[in-house]
C-alpha positions in Angstrom: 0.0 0.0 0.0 1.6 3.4 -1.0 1.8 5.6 2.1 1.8 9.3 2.7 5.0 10.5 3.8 6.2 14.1 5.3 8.1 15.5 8.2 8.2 14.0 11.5 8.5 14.6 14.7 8.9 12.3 17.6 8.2 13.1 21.3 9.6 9.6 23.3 11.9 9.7 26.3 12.3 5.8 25.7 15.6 5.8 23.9 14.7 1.8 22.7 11.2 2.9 21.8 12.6 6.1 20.1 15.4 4.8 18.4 13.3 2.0 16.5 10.9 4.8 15.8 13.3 6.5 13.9 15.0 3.8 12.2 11.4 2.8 11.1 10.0 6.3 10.1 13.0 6.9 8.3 12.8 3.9 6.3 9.4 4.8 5.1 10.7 8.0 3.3 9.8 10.6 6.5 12.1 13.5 7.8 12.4 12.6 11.0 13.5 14.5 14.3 13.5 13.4 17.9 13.1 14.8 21.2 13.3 13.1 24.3 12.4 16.4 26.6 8.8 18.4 26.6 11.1 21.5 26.4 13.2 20.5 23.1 10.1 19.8 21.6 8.3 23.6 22.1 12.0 25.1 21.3 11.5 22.8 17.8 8.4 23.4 17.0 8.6 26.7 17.7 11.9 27.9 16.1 12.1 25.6 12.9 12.4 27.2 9.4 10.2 24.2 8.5 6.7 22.8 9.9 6.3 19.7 10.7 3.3 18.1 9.3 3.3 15.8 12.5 4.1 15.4 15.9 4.1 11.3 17.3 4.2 12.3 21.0 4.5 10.3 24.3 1.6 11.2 27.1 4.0 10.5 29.5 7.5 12.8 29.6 10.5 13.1 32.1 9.7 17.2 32.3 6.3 17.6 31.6 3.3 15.9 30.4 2.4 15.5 26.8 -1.0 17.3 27.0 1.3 20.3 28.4 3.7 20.3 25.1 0.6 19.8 22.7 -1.9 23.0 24.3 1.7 25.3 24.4 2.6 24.5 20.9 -0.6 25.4 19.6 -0.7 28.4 21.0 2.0 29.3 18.4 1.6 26.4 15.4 -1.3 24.2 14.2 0.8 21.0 14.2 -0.9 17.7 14.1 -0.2 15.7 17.0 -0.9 11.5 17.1 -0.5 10.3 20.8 1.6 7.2 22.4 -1.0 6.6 25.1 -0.4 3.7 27.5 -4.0 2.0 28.9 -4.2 4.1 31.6 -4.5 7.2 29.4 -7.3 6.2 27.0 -9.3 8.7 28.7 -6.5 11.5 28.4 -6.1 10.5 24.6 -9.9 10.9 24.0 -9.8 13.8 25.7 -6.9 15.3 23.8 -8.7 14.3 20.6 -11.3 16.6 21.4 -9.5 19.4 21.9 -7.9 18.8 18.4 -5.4 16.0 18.1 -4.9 14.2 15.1 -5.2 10.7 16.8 -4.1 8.5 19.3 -2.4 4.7 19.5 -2.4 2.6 22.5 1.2 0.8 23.8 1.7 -1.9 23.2 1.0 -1.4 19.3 2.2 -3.2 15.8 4.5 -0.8 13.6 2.2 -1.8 11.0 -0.4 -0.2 12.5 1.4 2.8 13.6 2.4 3.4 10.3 -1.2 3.4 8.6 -2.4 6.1 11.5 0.3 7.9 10.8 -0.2 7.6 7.3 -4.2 8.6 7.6 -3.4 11.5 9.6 -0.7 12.6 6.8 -3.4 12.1 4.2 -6.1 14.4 5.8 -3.7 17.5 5.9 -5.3 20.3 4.3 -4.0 21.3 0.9 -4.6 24.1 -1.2 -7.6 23.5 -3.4 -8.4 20.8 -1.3 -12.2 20.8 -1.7 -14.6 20.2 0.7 -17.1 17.2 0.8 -19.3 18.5 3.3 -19.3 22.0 2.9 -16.8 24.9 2.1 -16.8 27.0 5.0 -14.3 26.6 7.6 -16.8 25.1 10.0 -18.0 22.0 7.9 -14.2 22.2 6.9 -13.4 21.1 10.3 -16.4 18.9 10.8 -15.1 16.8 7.6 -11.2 16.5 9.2 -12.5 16.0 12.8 -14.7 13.0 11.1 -11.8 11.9 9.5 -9.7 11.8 12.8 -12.3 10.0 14.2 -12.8 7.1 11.5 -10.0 5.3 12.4 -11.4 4.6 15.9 -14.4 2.4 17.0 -15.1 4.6 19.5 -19.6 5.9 19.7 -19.7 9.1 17.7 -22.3 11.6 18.9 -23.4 14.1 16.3 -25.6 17.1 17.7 -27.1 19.9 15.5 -30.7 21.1 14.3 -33.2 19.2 12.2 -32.1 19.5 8.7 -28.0 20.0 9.1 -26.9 16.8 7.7 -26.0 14.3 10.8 -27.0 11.8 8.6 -25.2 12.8 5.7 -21.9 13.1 8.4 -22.4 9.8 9.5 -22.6 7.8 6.0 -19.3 10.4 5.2 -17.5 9.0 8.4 -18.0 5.6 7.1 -17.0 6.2 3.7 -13.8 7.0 5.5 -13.0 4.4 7.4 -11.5 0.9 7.0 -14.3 -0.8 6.1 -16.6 1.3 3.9 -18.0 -1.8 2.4 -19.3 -3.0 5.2 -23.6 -2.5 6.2 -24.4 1.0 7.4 -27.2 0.3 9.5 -29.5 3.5 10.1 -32.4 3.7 12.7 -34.7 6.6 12.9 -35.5 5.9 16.5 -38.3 8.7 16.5 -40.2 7.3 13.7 -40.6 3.8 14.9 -43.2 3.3 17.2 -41.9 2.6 21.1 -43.7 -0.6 21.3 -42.2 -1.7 18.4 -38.3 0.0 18.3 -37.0 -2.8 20.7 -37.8 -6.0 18.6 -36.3 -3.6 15.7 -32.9 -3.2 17.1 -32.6 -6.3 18.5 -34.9 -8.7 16.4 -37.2 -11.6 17.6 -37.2 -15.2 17.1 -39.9 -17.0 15.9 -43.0 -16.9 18.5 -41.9 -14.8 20.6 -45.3 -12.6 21.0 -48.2 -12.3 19.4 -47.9 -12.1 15.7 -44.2 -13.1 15.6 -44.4 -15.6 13.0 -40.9 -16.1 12.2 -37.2 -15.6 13.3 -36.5 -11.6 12.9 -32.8 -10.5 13.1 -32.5 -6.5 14.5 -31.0 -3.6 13.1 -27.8 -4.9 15.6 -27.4 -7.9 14.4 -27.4 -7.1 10.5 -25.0 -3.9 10.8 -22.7 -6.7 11.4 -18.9 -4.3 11.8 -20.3 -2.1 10.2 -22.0 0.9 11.6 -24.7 1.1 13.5 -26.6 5.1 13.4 -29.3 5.4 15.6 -30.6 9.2 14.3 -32.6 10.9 17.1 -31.4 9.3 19.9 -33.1 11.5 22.1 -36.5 10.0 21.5 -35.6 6.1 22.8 -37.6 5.4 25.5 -35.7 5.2 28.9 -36.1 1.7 29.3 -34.2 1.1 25.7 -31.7 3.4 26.9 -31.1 1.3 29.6 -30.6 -2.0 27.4 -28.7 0.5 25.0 -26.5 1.1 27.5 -25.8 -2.8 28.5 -25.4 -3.4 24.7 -22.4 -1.3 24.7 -21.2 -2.5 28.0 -21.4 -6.0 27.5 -20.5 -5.9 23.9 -23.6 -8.7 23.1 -27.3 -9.0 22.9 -30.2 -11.9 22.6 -32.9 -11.4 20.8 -36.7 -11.2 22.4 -37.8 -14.9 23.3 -34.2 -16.2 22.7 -31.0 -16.1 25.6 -28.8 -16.8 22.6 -26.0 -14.5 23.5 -25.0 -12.6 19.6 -21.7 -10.6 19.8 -22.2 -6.7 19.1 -19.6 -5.9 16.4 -20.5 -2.8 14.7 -19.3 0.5 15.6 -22.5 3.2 17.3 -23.1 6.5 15.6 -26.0 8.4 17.1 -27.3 11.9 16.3 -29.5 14.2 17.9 -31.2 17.6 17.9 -31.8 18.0 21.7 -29.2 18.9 23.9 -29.4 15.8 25.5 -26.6 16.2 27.6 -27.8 18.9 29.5 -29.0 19.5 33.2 -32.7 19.7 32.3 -32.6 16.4 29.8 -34.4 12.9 31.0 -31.8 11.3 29.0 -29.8 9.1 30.8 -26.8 10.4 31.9 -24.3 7.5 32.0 -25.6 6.4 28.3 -24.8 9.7 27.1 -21.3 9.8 28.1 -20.9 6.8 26.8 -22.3 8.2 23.5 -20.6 11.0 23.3 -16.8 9.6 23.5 -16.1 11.4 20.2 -18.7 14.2 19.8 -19.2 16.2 16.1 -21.8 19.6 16.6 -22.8 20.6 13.2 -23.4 24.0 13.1 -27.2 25.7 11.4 -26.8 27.0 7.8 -27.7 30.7 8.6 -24.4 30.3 10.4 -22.5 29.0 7.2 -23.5 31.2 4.9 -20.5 30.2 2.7 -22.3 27.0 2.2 -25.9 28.0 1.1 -24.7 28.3 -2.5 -22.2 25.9 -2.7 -25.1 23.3 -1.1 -27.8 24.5 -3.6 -25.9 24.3 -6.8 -25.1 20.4 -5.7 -28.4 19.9 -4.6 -29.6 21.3 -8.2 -27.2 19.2 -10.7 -28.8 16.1 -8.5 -32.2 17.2 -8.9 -31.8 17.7 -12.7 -29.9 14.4 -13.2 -33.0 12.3 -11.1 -35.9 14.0 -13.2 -37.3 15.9 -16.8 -37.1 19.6 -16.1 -36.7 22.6 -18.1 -34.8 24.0 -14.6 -30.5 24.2 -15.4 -29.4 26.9 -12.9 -30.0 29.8 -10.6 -30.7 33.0 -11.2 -28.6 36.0 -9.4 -31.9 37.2 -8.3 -32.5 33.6 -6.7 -29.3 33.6 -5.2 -29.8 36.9 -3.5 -33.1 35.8 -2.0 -31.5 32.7 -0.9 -28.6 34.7 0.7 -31.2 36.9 2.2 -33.0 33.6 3.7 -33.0 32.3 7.1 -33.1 29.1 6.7 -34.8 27.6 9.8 -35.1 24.0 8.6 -31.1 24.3 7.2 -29.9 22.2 4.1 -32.9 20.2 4.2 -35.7 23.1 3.9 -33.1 24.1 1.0 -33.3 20.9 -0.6 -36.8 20.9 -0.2 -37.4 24.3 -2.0 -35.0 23.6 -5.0 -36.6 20.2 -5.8 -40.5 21.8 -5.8 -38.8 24.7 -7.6 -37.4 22.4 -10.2 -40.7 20.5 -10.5 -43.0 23.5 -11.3 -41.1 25.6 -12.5 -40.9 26.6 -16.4 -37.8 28.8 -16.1 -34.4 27.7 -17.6 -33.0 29.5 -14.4 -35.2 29.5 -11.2 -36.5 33.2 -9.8 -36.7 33.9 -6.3 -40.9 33.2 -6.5 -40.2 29.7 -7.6 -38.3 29.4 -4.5 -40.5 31.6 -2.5 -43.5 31.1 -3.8 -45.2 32.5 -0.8 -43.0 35.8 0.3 -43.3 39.3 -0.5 -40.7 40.3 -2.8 -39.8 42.4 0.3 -39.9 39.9 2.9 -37.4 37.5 1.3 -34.5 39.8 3.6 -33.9 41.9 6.1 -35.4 45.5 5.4 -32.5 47.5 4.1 -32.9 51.2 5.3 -30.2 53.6 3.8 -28.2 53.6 0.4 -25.0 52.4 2.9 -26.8 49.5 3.9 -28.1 48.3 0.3 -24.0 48.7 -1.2 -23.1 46.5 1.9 -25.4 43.9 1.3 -25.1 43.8 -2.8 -21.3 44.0 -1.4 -21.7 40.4 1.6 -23.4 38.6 -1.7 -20.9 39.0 -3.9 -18.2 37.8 -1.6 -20.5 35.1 -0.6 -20.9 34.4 -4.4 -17.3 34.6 -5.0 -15.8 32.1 -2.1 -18.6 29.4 -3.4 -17.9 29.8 -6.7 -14.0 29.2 -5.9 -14.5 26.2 -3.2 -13.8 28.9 -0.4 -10.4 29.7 -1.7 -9.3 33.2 -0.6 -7.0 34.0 -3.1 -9.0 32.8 -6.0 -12.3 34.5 -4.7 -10.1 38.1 -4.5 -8.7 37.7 -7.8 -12.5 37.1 -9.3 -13.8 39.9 -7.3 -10.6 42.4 -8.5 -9.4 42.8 -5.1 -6.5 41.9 -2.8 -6.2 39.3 -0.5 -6.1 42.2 2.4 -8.8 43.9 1.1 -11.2 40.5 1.2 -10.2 39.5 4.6 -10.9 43.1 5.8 -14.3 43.3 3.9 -14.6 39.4 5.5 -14.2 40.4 9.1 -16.4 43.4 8.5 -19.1 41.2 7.3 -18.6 38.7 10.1 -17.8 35.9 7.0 -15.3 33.3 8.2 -12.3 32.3 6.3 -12.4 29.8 4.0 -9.9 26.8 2.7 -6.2 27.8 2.6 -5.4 29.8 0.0 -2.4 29.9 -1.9 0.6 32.7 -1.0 
């Protein structure tokens, strides 16, 4: 298998551990430099002409702790770190992960296995022109390498965000990503299935086990196999599911109803939610949610994303086209202004939504704002706009918005479109309260 290589540093006070390291790294085509103190590391990382495009570091140092070298480098660099955790740090690693670690590897560990983390983490590095899948701004841009991180681990994802944001389309994108994309993906909609019924769902029947079970029935458990398991709207399972949720994880097996056939759990839990179901006032049980929530992903709303809204609708469009016979092949710049203007309380899928009706009844070549708002005022699409200042900003936030879509959110492509510098953008950017986008090239 052809692996990523790149520049290398290790963190290991071992000099047995660290020396084989080395060797090994070096072997594979990496740069490699090694520290054996917390403090040679920040001097290195700090002072190099060249960034490293990973750190391998030990939790455990002779001067300091390895948490303490990873939060005081970032305060100055954006280096990737991958973790050497020993069993009692799995916690600590998980944590670390969190707060924006590549990954983490438990001691003792194969080299073969180091070396394809080490080659994952290498191969989600951000790279100029490096489009998104999930979404161009630089909040879906960290969702995507944050699920990436995460894919390598069978550790329960918890994904938290509105109705309509995509956790489903995260989760099916985290297992696309990880080692075994072939395998089933499993998904449960845990608020549409009725309660009396959910539990023979996830964990099937055998044959006469109640009334009207007139044959063996294996569960939603049982057929994701090691694959992935994504129970969507979590926050609607009864408590007593929750409670054999819980020992499913625990005890790593089940049986189904009217059977005490033990069946291994193999496949890997995903859940999403729109309730905050880990907070004080939620009847959600507390020790299932932290179990949920080892390695949690909040997708933020599309009015917060702006970036996005174009970049999702002119996907959403070439699909709809493709799937059915209309006259509809774009989006006109009135359209786009409306949909800039737009709030979007029911996110990507309320846009969805309003571009496929639009495509079905419309008889435009480009869709008008009326096809997408059928039923607003040509003044209530946006925001009242009071003075002559106000409209030039707006026209000015649309066309910036326009731009970074058109050019994947790259910065320096999106300025030379618009006719500006690359200081000018990111002034008229920050003024707008528009995030930055991918990196651009210098």
């Amino acid at each position: 298998m052809q692996r990523e290589t790149g520049r290398i540093a290790i963190l290991e006070d071992d000099p047995i551990m660290g020396e084989s390291l080395c060797q090994r790294l070096s072997l594979e085509g990496h740069r490699v430099e090694w520290w054996t103190k917390g403090e040679d590391a920040l001097r290195g990382l700090s002072g190099g002409m060249e960034a490293f495009d990973l750190v391998l570091c030990d939790i455990r140092l002779p001067d300091m702790n390895g948490e303490d070298v990873f939060r005081r480098s970032c305060r100055e660099a954006s280096t990737p770190f991958l973790f050497m955790s020993g069993y009692g740090d799995i916690d600590q690693a998980v944590r670390l992960m969190r707060s924006g670690a590549v990954d983490y590897i438990t001691k003792p560990f194969e080299m073969s296995a180091l070396l394809d983390r080490i080659s994952s983490s290498l191969r989600s590095r951000p790279s100029d022109g490096n489009e998104g899948v999930l979404g161009i701004s630089p909040a879906m841009r960290g969702v995507e390498m944050m699920l990436r991180r995460y894919a390598v681990h069978p550790l329960p994802v918890l994904i938290q965000g509105e109705t309509g944001t995509g956790k489903e389309v995260s989760a099916r994108f985290l297992h696309q990503v990880s080692a075994r994309p072939s395998s089933p993906f499993i998904a449960v909609n845990c608020a549409a299935i009725p309660s009396e019924l959910l539990e023979s769902e996830l964990f099937g029947h055998d044959k006469g086990a109640f009334t009207g079970a007139h044959q063996l029935h294996r569960g939603y458990a049982e057929r994701a196999s090691d694959g992935i398991l994504f129970l969507d709207e979590i926050g609607d399972m009864p408590l007593h599911l929750q409670a054999k949720m819980l020992r499913l994880m625990e005890d790593g097996r089940f049986h189904r109803l009217g059977s005490e056939v033990q069946i291994p759990f193999k496949a890997r839990i995903v859940c999403a939610t729109h309730h905050d179901i880990g907070s004080d006032g939620s009847t959600f049980r507390n020790d299932l949610y932290f179990r949920l929530s080892a390695l949690p992903v909040t997708l933020p709303p599309l009015r917060d994303r702006p970036e996005d809204i174009l970049w999702l609708a002119q996907r959403f469009l070439e699909q709809i086209v493709e799937q059915r016979d209309t006259p509809v092949r774009g989006i006109s710049a009135l359209a786009e202004d409306a949909m800039l203007e737009h709030g979007w309380p029911g996110n990507a899928r309320e846009l969805r939504n309003r571009l496929e009706r639009a495509a079905a009844l419309s008889e435009n070549v480009l869709l008008m704002p009326a096809d997408l708002f059928p039923d607003a005022k040509p003044s209530a699409v946006g925001p009242p706009v009071s003075t002559l200042a106000d409209a030039r900003d707006a026209a000015e936030r649309r066309q910036i918005i326009r731009a970074l879509s058109a050019t994947d959110g790259q910065i320096s492509q999106a300025a030379r479109q618009l006719g500006v510098s690359r200081t000018t953008l990111w002034e008229k950017m920050t003024r707008f309260g528009i995030e930055g986008g991918g990196r651009s090239e210098n």
